[in-house]
N, C-alpha and C positions, 0 to 999 in steps of 0.2 A: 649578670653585670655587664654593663654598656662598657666595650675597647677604646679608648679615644689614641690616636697616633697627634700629637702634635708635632708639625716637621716646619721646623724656619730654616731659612738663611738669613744671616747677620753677619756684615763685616764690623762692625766697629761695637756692638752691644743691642742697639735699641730693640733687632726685633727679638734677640734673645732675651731678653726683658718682658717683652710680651707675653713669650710662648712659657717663660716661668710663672707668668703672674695666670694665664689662664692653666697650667697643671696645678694651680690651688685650688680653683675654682672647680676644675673637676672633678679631684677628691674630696673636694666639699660638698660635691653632687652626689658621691657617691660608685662614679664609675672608676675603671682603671685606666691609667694613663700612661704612657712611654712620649719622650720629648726625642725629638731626633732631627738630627743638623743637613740641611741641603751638603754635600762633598763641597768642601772649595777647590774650582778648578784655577781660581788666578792666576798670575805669574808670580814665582817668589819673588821679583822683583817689585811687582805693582805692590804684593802688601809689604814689603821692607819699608815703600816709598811712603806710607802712613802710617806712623808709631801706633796711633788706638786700635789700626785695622790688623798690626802683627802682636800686641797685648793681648787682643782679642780672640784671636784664632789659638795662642798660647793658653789662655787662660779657660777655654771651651774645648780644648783637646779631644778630652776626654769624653766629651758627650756623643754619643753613640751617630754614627753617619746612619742616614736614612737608608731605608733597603724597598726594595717589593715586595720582603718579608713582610714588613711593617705596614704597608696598606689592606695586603690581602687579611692580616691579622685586625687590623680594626672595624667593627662598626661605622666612626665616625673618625673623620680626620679634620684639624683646625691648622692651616696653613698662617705662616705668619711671614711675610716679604718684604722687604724697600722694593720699592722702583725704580726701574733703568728707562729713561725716557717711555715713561708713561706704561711700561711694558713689565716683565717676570727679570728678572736678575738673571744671566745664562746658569746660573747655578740650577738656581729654582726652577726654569728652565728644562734644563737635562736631565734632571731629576725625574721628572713629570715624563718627559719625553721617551724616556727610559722602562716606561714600564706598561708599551704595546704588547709584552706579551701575558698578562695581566687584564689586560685592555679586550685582547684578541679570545678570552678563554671567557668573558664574561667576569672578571674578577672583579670588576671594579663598577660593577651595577649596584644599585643602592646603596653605595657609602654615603653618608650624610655626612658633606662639607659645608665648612666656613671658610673666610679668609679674612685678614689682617695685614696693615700694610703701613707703609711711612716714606717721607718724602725730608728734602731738606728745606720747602720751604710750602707754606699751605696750600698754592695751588702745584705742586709739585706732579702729579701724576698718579696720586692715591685710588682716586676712584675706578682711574683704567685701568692700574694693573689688577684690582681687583677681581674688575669686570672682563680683563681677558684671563684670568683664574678659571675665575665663572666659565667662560666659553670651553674652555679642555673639560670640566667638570658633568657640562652637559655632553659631550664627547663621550666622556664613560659611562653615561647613564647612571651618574648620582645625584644626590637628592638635595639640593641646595639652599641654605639655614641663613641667610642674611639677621642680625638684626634688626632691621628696620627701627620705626618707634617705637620697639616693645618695651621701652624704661626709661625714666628719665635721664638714666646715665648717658646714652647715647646722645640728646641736648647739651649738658653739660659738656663733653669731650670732643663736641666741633659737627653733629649732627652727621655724620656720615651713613647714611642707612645700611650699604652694602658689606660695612665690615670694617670695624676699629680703625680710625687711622691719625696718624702722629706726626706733626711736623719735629722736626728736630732742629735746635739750632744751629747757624753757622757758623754763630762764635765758639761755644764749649761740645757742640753735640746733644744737650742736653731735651728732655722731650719739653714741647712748648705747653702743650696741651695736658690735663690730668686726666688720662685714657684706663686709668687701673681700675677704678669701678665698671666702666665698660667694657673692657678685657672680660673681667671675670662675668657681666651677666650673657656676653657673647656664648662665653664657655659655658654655662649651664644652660642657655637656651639649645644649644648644641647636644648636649649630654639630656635632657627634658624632651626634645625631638628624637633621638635615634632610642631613644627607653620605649619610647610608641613603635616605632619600625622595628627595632629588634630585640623587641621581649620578647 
């Protein structure tokens, strides 16, 4: 059975929305799934200073922080981020950053990634943070799962080939775009690609 490691960060909800809507998808595949949260490193001040961003990290406690445990244990890993000016959120960031020695032993050669992303406003910086995902990904020597055209949901959800992505509102936060049929074929094309690699 295929490992899948889903790991977001999310301050306020949206990408934790994601990374639940693609662990359906998974176990719908059939593979095994663990979801697990980039560390917030913010200031308790900056999230006091956003009621949804201290809701949120309240209301997500519980869900297990990501390790290097958790990479070297999966098959396939589906990253799920917002963007910090076009870039990885420091969180997501240091997470990644954090696991040279991993990196240095050979651990992290053929893991079959994705990634997944959101912005506040549509050309927000989706596609780059993706695509600088992608570049540490080629760094480790894994094996990278875009889904491109491969279904129509991808059309419907705002055409992004490299990998789900969501504007969110300015007003309420809410997502603009209907991304949950593309989440979840992301996530099986994901979970369909690493069953070929690591049967």
């Amino acid at each position: 059975m295929v490992k899948v490691a889903v790991v977001y960060y999310s301050s306020t909800g949206t990408n934790y929305q994601l990374a639940k809507w693609a662990e359906e998808a998974i176990k719908d595949a059939g593979a095994e799934v663990k979801v697990v949260r980039a560390e917030e490193t913010a200031p308790e001040a900056a999230i006091a200073s956003n009621p949804g961003w201290k809701q949120h990290l309240e209301e997500t406690k519980d869900v297990p922080v990501a390790t290097s445990e958790d990479i070297e244990w999966a098959d396939a890993i589906l990253f799920s981020t917002p963007t910090r000016f076009g870039t990885l959120p420091s969180q997501m960031k240091q997470f990644i950053d954090m696991q040279g020695g991993l990196w240095a032993t050979g651990k992290t050669v053929n893991k079959v990634v994705s990634a997944m992303s959101s912005a506040s406003n549509s050309h927000g910086g989706q596609e780059a943070t993706i695509l600088n995902l992608y570049t540490a990904m080629m760094h480790w020597g894994a094996i990278i799962v875009p889904p491109g055209y491969s279904d129509d949901s991808i059309f419907a959800s705002g055409g992004n080939p490299y990998g789900t992505s969501v504007t969110q509102s300015q007003e309420d936060g809410s997502m603009v775009e209907d991304v949950q049929a593309a989440v979840k074929h992301q996530a099986k094309r994901l979970v369909e690609v690493a069953s070929k690699i690591h049967s």
